[in-house]
NUVEXZA-821709 format. One record per atom (N, C-alpha, C, CB): atom name; residue number from 1; x, y, z; residue in one letter. Coordinates in pm, whole numbers. Glycine has a CB too. Example, Ala and Ser with C-alpha at 12.3 -4.5 7.8 and 13.67 -1.06 7.14 Angstrom:
{a:N k:1 X:1319 Y:-569 Z:780 r:A} .
{a:CA k:1 X:1230 Y:-450 Z:780 r:A} .
{a:C k:1 X:1320 Y:-330 Z:780 r:A} .
{a:CB k:1 X:1131 Y:-447 Z:905 r:A} .
{a:N k:2 X:1285 Y:-225 Z:708 r:S} .
{a:CA k:2 X:1367 Y:-106 Z:714 r:S} .
{a:C k:2 X:1290 Y:3 Z:787 r:S} .
{a:CB k:2 X:1408 Y:-60 Z:572 r:S} .
END
This chain:
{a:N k:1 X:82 Y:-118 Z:0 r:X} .
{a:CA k:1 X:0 Y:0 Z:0 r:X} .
{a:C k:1 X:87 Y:126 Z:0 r:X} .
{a:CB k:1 X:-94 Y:-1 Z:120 r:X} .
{a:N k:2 X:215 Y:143 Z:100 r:X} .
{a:CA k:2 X:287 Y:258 Z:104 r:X} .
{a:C k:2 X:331 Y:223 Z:-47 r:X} .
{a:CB k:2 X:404 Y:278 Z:232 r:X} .
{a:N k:3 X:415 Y:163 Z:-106 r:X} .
{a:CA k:3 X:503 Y:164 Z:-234 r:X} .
{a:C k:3 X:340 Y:201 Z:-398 r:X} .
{a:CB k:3 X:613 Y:-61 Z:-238 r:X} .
{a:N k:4 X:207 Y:167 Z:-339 r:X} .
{a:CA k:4 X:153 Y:195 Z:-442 r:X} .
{a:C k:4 X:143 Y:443 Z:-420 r:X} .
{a:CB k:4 X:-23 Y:64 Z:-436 r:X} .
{a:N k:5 X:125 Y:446 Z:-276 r:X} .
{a:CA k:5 X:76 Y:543 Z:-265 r:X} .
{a:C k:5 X:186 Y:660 Z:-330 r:X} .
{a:CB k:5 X:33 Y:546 Z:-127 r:X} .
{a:N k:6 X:319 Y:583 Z:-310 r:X} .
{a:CA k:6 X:451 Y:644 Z:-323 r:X} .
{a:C k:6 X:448 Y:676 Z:-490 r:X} .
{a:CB k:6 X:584 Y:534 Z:-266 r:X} .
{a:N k:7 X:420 Y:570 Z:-594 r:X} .
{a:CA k:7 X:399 Y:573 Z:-675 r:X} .
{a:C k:7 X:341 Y:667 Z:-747 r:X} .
{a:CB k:7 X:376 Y:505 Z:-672 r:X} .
{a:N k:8 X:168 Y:701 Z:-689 r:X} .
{a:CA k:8 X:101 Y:786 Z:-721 r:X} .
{a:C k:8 X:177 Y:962 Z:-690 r:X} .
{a:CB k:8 X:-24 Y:741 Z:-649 r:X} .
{a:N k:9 X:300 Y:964 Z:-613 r:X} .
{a:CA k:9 X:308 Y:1108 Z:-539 r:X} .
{a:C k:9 X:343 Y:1124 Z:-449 r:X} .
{a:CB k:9 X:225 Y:1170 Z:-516 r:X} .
{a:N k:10 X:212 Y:1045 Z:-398 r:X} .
{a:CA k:10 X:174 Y:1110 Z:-257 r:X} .
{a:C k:10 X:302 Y:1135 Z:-166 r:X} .
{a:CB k:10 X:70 Y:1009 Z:-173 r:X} .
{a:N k:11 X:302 Y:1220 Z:-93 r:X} .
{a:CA k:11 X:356 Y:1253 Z:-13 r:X} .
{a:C k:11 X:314 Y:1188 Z:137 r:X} .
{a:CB k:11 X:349 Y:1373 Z:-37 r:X} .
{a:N k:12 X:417 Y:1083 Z:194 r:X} .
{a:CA k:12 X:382 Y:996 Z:314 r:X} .
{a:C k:12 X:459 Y:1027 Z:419 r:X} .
{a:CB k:12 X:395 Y:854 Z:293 r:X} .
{a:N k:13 X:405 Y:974 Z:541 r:X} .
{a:CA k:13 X:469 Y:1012 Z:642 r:X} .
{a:C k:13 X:464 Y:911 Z:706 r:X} .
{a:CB k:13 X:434 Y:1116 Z:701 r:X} .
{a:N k:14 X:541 Y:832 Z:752 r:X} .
{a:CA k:14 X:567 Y:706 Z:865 r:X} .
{a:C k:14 X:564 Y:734 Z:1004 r:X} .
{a:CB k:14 X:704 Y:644 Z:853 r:X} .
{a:N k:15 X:434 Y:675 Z:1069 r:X} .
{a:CA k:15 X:427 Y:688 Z:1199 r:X} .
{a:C k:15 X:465 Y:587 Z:1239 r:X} .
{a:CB k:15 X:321 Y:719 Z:1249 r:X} .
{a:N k:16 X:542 Y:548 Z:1389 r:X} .
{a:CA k:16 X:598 Y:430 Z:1438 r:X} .
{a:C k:16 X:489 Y:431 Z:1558 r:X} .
{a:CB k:16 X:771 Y:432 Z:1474 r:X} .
{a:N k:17 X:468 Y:334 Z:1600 r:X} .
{a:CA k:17 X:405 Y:348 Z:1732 r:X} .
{a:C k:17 X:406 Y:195 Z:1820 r:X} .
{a:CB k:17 X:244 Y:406 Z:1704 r:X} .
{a:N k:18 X:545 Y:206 Z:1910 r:X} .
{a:CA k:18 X:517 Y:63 Z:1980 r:X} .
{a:C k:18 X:530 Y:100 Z:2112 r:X} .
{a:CB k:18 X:620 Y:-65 Z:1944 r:X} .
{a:N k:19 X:552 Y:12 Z:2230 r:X} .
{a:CA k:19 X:517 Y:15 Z:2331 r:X} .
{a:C k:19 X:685 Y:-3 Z:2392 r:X} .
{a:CB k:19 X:395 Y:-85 Z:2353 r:X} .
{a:N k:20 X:804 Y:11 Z:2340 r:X} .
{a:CA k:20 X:944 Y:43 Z:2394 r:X} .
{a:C k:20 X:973 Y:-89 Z:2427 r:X} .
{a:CB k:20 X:961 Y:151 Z:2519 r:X} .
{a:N k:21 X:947 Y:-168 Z:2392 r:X} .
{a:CA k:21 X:1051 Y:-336 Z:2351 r:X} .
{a:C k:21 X:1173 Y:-282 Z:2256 r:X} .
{a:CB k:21 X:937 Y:-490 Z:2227 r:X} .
{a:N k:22 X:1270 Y:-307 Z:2319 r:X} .
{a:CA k:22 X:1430 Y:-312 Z:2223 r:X} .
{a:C k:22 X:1398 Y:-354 Z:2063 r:X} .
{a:CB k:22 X:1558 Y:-458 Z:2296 r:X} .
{a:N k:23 X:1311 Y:-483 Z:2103 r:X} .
{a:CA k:23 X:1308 Y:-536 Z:1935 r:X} .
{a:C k:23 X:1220 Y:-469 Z:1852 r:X} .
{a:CB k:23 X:1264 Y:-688 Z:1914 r:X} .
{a:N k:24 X:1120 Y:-392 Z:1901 r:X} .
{a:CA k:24 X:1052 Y:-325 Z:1809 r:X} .
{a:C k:24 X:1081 Y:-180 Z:1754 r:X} .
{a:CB k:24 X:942 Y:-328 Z:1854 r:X} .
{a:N k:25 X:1163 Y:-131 Z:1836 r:X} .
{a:CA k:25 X:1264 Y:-8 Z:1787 r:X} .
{a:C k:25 X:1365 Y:-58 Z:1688 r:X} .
{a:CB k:25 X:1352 Y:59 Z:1913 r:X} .
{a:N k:26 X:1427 Y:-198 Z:1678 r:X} .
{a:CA k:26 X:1525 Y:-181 Z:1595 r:X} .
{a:C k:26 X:1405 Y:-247 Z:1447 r:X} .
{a:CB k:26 X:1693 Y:-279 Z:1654 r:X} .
{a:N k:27 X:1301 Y:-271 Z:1495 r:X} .
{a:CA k:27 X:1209 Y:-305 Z:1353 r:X} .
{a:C k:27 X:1199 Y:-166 Z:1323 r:X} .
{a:CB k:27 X:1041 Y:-392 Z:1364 r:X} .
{a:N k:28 X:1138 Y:-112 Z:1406 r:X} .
{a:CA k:28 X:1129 Y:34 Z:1393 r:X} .
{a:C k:28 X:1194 Y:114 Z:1296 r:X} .
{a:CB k:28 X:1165 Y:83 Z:1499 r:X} .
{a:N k:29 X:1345 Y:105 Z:1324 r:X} .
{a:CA k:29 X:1400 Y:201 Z:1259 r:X} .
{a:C k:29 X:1452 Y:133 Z:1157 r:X} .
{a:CB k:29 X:1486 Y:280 Z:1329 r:X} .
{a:N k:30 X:1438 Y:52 Z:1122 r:X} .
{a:CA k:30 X:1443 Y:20 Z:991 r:X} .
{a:C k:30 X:1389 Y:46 Z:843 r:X} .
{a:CB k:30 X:1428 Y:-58 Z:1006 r:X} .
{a:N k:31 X:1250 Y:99 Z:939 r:X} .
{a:CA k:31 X:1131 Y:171 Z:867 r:X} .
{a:C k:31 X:1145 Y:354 Z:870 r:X} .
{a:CB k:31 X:978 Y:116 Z:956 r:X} .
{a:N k:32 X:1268 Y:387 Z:883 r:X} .
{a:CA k:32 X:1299 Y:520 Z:912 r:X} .
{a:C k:32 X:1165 Y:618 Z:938 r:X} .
{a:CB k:32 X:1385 Y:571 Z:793 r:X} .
{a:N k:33 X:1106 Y:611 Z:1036 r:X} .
{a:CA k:33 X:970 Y:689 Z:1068 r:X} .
{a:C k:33 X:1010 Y:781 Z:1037 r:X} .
{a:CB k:33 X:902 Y:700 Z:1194 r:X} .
{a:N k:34 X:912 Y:905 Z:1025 r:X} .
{a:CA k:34 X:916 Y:1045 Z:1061 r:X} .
{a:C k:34 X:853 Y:1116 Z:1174 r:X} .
{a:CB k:34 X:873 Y:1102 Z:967 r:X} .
{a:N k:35 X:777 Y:1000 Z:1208 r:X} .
{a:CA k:35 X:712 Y:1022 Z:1375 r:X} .
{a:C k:35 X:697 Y:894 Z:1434 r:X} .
{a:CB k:35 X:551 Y:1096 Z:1387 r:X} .
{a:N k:36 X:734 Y:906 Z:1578 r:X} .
{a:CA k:36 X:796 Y:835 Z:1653 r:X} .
{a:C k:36 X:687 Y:825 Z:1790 r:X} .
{a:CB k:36 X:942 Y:897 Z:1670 r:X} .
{a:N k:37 X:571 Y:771 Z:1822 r:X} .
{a:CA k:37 X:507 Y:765 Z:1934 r:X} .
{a:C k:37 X:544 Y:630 Z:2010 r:X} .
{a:CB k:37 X:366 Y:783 Z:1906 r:X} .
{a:N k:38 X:498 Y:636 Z:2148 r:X} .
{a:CA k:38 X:552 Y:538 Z:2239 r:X} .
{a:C k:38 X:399 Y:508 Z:2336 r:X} .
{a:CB k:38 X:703 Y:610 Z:2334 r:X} .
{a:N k:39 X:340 Y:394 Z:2308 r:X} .
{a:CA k:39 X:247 Y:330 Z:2332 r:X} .
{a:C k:39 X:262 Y:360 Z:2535 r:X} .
{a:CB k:39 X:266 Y:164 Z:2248 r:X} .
{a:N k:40 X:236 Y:452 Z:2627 r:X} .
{a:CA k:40 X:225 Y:458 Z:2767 r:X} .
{a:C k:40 X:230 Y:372 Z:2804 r:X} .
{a:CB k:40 X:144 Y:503 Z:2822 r:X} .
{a:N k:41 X:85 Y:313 Z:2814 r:X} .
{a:CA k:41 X:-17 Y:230 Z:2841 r:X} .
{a:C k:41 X:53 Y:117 Z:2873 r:X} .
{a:CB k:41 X:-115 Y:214 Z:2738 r:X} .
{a:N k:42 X:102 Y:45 Z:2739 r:X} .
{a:CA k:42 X:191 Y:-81 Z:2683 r:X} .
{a:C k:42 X:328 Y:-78 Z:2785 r:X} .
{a:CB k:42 X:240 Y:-56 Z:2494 r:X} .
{a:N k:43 X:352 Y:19 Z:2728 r:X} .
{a:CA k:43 X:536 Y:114 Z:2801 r:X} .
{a:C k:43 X:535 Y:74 Z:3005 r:X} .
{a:CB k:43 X:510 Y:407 Z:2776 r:X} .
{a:N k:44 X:413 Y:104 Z:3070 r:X} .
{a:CA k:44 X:451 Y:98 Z:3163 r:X} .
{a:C k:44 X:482 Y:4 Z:3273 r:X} .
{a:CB k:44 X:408 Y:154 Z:3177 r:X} .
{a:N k:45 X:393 Y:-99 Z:3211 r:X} .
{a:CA k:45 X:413 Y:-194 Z:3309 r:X} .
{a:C k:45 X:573 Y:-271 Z:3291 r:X} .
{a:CB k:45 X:284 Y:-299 Z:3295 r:X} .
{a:N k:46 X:650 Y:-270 Z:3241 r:X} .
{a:CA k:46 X:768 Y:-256 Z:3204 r:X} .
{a:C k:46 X:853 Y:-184 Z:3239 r:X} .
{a:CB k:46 X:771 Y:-244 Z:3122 r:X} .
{a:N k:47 X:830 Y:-64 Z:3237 r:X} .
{a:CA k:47 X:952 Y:46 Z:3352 r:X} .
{a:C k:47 X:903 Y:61 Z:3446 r:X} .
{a:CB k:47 X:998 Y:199 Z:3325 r:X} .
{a:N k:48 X:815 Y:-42 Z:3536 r:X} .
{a:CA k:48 X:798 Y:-35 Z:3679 r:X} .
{a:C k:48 X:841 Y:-176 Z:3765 r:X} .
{a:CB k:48 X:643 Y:0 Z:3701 r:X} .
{a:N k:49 X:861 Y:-288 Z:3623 r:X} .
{a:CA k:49 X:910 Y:-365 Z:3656 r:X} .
{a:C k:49 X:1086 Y:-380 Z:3667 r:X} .
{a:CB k:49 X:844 Y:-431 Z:3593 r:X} .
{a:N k:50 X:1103 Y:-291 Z:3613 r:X} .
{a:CA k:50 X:1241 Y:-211 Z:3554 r:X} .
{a:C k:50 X:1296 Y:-147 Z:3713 r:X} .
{a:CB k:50 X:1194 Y:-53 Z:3408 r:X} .
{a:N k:51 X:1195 Y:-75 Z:3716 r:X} .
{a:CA k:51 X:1237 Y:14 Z:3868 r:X} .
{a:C k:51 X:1219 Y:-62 Z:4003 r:X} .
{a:CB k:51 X:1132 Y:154 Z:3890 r:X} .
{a:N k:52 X:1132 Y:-201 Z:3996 r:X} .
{a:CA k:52 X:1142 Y:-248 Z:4088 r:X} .
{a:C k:52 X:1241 Y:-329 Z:4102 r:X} .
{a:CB k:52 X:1055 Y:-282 Z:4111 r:X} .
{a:N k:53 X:1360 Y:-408 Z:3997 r:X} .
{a:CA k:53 X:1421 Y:-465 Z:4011 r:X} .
{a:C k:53 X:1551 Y:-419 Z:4046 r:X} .
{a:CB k:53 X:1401 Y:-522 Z:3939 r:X} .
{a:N k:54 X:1559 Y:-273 Z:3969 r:X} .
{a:CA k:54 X:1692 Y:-184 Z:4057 r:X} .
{a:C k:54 X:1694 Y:-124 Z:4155 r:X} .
{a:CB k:54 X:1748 Y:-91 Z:4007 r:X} .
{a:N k:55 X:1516 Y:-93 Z:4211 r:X} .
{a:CA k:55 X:1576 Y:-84 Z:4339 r:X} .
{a:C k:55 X:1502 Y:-100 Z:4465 r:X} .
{a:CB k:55 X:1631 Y:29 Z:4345 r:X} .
{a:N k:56 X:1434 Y:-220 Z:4430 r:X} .
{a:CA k:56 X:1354 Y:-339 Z:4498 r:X} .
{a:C k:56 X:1178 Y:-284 Z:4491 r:X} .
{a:CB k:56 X:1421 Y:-364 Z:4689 r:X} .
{a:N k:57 X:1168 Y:-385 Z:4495 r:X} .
{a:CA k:57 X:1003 Y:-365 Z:4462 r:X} .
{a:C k:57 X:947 Y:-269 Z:4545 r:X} .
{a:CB k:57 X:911 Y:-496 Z:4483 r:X} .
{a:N k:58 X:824 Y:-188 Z:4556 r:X} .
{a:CA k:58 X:753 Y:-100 Z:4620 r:X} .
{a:C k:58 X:850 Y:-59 Z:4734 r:X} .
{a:CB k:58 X:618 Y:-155 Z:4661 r:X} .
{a:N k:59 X:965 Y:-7 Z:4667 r:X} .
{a:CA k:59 X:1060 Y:87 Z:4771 r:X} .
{a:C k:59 X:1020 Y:203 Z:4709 r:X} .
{a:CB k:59 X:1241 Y:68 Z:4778 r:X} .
{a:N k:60 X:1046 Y:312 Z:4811 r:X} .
{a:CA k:60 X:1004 Y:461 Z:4739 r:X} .
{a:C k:60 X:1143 Y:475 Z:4653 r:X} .
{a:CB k:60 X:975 Y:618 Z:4868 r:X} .
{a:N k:61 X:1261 Y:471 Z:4663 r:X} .
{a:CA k:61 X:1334 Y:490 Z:4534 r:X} .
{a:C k:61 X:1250 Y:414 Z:4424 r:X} .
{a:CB k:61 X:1491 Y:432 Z:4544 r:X} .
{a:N k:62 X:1200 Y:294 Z:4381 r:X} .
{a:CA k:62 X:1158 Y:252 Z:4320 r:X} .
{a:C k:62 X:1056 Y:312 Z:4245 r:X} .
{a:CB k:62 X:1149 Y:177 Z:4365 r:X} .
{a:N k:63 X:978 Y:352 Z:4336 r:X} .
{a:CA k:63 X:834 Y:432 Z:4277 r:X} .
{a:C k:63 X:881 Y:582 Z:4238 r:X} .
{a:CB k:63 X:693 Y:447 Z:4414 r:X} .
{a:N k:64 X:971 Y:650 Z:4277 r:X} .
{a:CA k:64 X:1046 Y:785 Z:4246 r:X} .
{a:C k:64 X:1073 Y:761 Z:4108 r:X} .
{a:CB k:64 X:1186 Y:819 Z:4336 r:X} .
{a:N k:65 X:1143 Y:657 Z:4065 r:X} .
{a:CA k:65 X:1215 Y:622 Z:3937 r:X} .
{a:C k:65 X:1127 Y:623 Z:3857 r:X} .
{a:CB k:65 X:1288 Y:502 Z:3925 r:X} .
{a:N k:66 X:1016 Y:513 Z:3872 r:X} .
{a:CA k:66 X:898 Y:486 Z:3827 r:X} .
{a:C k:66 X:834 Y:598 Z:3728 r:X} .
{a:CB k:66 X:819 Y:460 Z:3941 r:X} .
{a:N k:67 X:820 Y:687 Z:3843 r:X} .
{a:CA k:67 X:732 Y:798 Z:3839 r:X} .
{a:C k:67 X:778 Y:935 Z:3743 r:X} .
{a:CB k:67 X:715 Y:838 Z:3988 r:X} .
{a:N k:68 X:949 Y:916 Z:3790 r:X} .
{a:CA k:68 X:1042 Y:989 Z:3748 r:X} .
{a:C k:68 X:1058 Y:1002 Z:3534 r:X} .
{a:CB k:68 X:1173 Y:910 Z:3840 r:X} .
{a:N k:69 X:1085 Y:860 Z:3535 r:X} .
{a:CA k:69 X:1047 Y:832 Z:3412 r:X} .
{a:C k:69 X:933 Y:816 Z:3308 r:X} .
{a:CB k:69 X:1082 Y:767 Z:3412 r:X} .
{a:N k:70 X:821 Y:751 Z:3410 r:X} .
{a:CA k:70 X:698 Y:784 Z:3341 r:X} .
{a:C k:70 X:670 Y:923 Z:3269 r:X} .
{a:CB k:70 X:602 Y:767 Z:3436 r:X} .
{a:N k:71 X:718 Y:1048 Z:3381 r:X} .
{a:CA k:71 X:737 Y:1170 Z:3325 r:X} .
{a:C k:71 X:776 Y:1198 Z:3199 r:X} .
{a:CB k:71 X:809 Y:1222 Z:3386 r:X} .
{a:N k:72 X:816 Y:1141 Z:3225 r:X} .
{a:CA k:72 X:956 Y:1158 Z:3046 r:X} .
{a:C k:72 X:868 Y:1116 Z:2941 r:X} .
{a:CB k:72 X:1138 Y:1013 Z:3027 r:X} .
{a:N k:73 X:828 Y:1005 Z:2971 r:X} .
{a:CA k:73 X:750 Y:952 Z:2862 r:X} .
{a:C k:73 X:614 Y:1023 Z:2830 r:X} .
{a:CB k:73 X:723 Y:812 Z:2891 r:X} .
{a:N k:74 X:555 Y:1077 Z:2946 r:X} .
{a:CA k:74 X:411 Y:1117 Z:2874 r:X} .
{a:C k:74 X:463 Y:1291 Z:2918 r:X} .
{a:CB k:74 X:219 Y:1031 Z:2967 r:X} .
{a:N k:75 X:543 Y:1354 Z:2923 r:X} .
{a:CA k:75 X:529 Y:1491 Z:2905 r:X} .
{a:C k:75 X:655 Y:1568 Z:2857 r:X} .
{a:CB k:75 X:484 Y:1544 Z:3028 r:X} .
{a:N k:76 X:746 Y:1498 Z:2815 r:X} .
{a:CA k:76 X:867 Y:1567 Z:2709 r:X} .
{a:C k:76 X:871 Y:1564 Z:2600 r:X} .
{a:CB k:76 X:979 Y:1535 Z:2713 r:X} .
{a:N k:77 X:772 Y:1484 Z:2554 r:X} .
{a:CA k:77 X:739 Y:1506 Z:2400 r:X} .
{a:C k:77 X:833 Y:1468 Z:2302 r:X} .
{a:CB k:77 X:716 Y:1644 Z:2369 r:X} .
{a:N k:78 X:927 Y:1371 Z:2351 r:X} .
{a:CA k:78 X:1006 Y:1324 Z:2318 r:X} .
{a:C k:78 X:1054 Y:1162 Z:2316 r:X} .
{a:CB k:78 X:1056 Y:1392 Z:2363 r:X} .
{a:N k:79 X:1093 Y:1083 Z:2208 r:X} .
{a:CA k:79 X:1102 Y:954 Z:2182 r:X} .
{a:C k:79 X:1214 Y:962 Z:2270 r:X} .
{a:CB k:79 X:1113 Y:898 Z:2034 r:X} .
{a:N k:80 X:1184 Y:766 Z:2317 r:X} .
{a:CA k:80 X:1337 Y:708 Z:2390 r:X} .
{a:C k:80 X:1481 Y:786 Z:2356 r:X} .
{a:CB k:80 X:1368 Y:541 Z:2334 r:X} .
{a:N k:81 X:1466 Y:774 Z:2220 r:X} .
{a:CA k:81 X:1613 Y:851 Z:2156 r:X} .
{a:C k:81 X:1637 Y:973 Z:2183 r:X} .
{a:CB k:81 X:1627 Y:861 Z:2012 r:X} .
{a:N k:82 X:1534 Y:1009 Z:2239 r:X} .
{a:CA k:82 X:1567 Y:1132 Z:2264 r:X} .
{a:C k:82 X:1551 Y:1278 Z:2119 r:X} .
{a:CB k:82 X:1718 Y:1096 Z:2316 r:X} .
{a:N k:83 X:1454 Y:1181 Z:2031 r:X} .
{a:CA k:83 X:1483 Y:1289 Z:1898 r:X} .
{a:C k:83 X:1307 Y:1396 Z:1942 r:X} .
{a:CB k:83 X:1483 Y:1164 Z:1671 r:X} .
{a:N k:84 X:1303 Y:1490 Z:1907 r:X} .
{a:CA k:84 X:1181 Y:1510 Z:1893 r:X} .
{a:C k:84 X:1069 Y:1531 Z:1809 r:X} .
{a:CB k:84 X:1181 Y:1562 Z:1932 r:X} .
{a:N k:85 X:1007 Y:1608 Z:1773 r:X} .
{a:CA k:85 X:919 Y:1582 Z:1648 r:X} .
{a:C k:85 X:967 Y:1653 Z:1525 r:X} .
{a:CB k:85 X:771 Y:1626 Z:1672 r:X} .
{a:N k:86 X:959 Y:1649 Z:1441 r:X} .
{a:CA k:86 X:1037 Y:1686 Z:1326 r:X} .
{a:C k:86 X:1246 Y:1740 Z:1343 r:X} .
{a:CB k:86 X:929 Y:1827 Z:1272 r:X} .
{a:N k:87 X:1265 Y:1605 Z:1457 r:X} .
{a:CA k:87 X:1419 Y:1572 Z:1406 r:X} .
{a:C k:87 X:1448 Y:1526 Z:1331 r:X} .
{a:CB k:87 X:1489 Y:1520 Z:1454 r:X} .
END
């Protein structure tokens, strides 16, 4: 469908959108997006399992980290990589 639309012109834009598994970023960028979203939802139960293992389960460092990073993800507006929207 992209290679017919490409054909016609059109002008496309590749949205990525996974939930921050290693392996789906390097599928990811294979597909050189031009926009880069990160599934929360998907994303979190994963960097809390993340934060509980460095620095033990329902410790407040743990939930700080947690919380710390969740930040990042839903209000910097910015992919893992750190690129932002039209990098």
């Amino acid at each position: 469908m992209m290679q017919q639309a490409a054909a016609q012109g059109r002008a496309l834009k590749i949205v990525a959108i996974a939930d921050g598994a290693r392996d789906n970023g390097t599928f990811l960028d294979s597909l050189t997006p031009d926009i880069r979203l990160i599934d929360v939802g998907q994303a979190c139960p994963s960097l809390k399992a993340a934060a509980a293992a460095a620095e033990g389960a329902e410790s407040a460092r743990s939930t700080a980290g947690f919380d710390t990073h969740k930040a990042i993800l839903t209000e910097d507006h910015h992919d893992v990589g750190g690129r932002g929207p039209g990098d």
